[in-house]
C-alpha positions in Angstrom: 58.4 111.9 7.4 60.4 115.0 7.6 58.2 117.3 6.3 55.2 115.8 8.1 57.0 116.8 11.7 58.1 120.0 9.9 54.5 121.2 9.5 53.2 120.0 12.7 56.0 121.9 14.6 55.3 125.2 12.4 51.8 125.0 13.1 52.5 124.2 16.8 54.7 127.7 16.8 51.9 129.5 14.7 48.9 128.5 17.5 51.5 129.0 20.6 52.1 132.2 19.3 48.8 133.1 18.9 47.9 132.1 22.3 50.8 134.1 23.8 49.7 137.5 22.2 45.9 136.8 23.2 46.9 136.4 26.8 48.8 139.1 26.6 46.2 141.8 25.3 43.5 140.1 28.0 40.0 140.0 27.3 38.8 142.9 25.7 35.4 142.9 24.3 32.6 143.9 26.9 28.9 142.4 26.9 26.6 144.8 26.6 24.2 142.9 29.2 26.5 141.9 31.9 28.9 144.1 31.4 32.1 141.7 31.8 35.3 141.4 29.6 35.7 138.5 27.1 38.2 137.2 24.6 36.4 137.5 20.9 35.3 134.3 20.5 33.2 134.2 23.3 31.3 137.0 22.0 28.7 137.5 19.3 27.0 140.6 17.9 23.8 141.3 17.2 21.7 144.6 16.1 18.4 145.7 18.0 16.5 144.9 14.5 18.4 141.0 14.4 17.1 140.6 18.4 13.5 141.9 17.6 13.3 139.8 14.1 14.1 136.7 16.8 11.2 137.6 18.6 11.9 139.7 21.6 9.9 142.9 22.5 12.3 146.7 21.9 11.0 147.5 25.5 13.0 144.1 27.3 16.3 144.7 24.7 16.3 148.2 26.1 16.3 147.1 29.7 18.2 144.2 29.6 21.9 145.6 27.7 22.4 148.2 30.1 25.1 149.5 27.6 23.8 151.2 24.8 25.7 150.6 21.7 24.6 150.3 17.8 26.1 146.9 18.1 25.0 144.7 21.0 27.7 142.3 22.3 26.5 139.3 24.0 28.2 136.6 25.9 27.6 133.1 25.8 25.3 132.8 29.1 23.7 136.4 28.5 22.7 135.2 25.0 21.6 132.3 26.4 19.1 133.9 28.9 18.2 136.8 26.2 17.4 134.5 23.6 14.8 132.5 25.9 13.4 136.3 27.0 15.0 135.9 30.3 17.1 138.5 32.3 20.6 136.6 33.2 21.3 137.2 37.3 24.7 139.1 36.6 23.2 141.9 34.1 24.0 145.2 35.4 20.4 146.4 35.0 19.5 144.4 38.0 21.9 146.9 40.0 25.2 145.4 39.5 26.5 148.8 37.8 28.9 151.1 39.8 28.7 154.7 40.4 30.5 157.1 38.8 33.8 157.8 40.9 33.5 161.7 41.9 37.3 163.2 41.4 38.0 164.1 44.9 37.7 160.1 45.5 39.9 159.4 42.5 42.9 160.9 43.6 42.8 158.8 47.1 45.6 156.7 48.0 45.5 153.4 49.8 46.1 155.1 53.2 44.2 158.3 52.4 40.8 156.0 51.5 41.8 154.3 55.1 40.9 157.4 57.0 38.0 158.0 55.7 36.4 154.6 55.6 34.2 153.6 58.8 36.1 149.3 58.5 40.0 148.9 57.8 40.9 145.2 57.2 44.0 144.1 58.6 45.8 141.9 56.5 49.5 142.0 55.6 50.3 141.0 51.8 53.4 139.7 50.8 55.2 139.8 47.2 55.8 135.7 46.3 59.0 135.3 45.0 60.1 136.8 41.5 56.8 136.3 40.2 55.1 139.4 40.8 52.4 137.5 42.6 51.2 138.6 46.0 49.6 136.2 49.1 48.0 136.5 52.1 49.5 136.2 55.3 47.8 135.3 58.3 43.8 136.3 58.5 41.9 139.4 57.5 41.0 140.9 60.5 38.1 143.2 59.8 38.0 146.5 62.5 35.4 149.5 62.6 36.7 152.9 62.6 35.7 156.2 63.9 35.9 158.5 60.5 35.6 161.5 62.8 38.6 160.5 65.0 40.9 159.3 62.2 40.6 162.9 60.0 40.6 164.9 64.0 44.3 163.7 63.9 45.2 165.8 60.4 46.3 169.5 60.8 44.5 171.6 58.2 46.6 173.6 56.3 45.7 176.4 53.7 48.2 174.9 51.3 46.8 172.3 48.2 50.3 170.7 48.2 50.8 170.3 52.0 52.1 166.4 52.8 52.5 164.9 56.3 53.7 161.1 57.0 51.7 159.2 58.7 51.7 155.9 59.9 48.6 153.7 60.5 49.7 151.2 63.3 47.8 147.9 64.1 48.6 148.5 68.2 51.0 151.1 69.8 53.1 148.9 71.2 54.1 147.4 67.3 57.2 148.5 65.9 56.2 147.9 62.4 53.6 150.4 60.5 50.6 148.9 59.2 50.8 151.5 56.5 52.8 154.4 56.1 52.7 156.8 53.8 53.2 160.2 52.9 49.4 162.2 52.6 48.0 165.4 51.7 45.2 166.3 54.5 43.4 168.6 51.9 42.3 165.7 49.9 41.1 163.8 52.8 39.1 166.8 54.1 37.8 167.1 50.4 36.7 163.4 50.7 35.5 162.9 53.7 33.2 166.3 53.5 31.8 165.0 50.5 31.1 161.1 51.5 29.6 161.9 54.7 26.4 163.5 52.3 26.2 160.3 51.0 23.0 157.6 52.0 25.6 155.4 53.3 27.3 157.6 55.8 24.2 159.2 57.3 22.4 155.7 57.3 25.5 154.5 59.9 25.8 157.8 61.7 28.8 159.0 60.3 29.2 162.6 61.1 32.2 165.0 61.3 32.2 167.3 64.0 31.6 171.0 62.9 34.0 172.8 65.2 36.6 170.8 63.0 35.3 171.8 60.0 35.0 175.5 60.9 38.5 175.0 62.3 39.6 173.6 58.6 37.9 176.7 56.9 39.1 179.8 58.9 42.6 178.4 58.4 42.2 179.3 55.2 43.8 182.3 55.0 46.1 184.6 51.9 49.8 184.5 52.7 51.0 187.9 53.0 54.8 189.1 53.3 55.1 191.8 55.3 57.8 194.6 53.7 60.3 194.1 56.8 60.5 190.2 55.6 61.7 191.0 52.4 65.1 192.7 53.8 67.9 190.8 53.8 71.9 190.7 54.6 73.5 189.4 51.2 77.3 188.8 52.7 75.7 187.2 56.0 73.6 184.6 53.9 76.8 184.0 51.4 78.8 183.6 54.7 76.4 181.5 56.1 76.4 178.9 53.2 79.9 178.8 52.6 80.0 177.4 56.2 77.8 175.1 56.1 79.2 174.1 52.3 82.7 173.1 53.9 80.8 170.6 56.7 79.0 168.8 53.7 78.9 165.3 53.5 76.9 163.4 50.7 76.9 160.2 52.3 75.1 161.9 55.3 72.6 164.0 53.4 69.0 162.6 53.7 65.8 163.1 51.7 63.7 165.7 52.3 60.6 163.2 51.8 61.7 160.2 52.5 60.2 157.3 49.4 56.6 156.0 50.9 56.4 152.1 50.9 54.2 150.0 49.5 51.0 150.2 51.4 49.5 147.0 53.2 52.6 145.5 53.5 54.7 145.9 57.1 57.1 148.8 56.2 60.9 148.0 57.6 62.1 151.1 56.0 65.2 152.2 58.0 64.4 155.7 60.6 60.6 154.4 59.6 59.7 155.3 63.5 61.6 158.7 64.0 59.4 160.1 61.6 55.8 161.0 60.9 51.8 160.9 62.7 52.2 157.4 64.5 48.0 156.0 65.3 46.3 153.1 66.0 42.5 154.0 65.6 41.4 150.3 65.9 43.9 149.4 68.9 40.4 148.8 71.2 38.0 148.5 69.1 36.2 145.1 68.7 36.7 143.0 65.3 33.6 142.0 63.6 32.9 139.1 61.9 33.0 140.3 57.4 29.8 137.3 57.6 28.0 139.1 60.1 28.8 142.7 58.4 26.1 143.2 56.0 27.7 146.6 54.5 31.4 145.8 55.0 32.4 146.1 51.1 31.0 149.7 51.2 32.5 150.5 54.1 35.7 149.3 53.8 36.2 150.7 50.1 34.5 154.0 50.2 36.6 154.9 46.7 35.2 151.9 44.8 31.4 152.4 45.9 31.5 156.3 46.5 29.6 155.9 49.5 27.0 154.1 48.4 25.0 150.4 48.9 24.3 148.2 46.0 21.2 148.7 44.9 20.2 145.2 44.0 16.4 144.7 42.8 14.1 142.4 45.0 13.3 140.3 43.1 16.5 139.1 41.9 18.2 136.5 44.2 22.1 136.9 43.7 24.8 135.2 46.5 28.3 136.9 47.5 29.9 134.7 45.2 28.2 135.4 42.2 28.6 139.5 43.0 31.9 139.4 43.5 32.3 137.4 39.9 30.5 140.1 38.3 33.2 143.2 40.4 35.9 141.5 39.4 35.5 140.4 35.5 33.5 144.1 35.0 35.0 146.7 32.4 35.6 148.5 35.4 38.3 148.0 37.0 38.6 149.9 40.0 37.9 146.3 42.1 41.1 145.3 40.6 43.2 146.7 43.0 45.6 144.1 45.1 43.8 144.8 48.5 40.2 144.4 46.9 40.9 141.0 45.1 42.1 139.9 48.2 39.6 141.2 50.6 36.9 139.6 48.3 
């Protein structure tokens, strides 16, 4: 009787184990049709010769696994569909695939891609508990923006490293940022120059104004010290530091850049309103309905779709629902982010 519970319980620890180190590592394996991430068992694999020896035509293999691989991994409704020489609705070859992220979009941060994006949704997220998790608070509130007012408020600067704070505010009158963060205008200027070439942006009207941009480029300039500069009083400066050495304090000395918060979130950082750009771009601009938006996913995320609309073929018939299943279980996981999983 003993023994009996002995091996139940070991294999009961043997198979919770297992399932605790396969939730860990996450899906990993990709279809090659769909382009989603699976656990192994959900997968099978197949060569091109094994798919044609079952029937189907070289010509409809190569267009239906949109990743080319010697092996071809298929899921269980992609094999499905393949196997009755159908093309599933979620296969990327039906213009479910993203672009390629350009690197002046990759280095955006959450405030930085706010700038340049024509919606900002206002929502405030909240960490629950101890658990990691984050929720929702209140409605998303989806606002259009004015790209070439929100980049008109930057300074340019000559310098790649040059940071400002800046605080995006829902109103004025709040006395909470909606964002706040410390940003490097270069980058945005980088951005923004190269989205509004995009089809997007000039199908919406998007333009920045070119006295700005000449502005941005003859402030580019060589920094040149001049001989007179380089002369210097060695006992003044020593005097001057052992003065202000003997009035230190360490309990009053203060950051020189103050740690950014976490962005969507209302910042309570203490001296969070002495400091920084303080804007509200949206403060009388008119909501609009994220039903009645037809583009509001491109707009509102400029650095997961570069800028771009989904190119979805006509003849495919695919809801939000089942697009925003095949963002968010993609290899690619730049839809991952916290603000996009919600926002979906």
């Amino acid at each position: 009787m003993h023994n009996t519970r002995d091996k139940y319980k070991n294999n009961f620890d043997a198979m919770k184990s297992n399932y605790e180190s396969k939730i860990k590592e996450g899906p990993t394996d990709i279809c090659s049709c769909c382009g989603g991430l699976w656990f192994a068992y959900s997968i099978r694999e197949y060569t091109v010769e094994m798919l044609v020896k079952k029937g189907l035509k070289k010509e409809f293999i190569d267009t239906v696994c949109y990743l080319k691989h010697a092996i071809i991994e298929l899921c269980a409704t992609c094999r499905k569909d393949i196997m009755s020489n159908k093309i599933t609705n979620l296969a990327l070859s039906n213009g479910l695939a993203f672009y390629e992220i350009p690197d002046c979009l990759k280095i955006l941060t959450e405030l930085e891609e706010r700038l340049i994006s024509p919606r900002i949704p206002f929502m405030v997220i909240r960490t629950l508990g101890f658990s990691k998790q984050f929720g929702l608070k209140g409605n998303l509130v989806n606002v259009p923006m004015t790209v070439d007012t929100n980049v008109s408020i930057l300074p340019g600067s000559f310098s790649d490293t040059y940071t400002i704070q800046l605080k995006l505010m829902g109103q004025m009158k709040n006395k909470n940022a909606f964002m706040y963060e410390t940003i490097q205008p270069k980058v945005v200027h980088t951005a923004v120059k190269y989205l509004v070439e995009q089809e997007l942006y000039k199908d919406e009207g998007i333009v920045i104004s070119n006295d700005w941009i000449k502005e941005y480029l003859n402030e580019k300039e060589n920094f040149i010290v001049k001989n007179e500069d380089k002369k210097f009083n060695e006992t003044e400066n020593t005097e001057e530091d052992s003065d202000h050495d003997d009035n230190w304090n360490e309990s009053d000395d203060k950051p020189i850049n103050p740690v950014t918060t976490e962005t969507l979130l209302n910042d309570e950082t203490e001296h969070q309103n002495d400091t920084g750009i303080k804007f509200a771009p949206g403060e009388n601009n008119r909501p609009i309905s994220v039903l009645m938006d037809l583009k509001v996913d491109e707009l509102t995320f400029p650095k997961v779709y570069c800028g771009k609309q989904r190119k979805i073929k006509e003849n495919v018939k695919l809801t939000y629902a089942k697009i925003a299943k095949s963002e968010l279980r993609i290899f690619d996981r730049r839809c991952g982010r916290v603000s996009k999983l919600f926002f979906t």
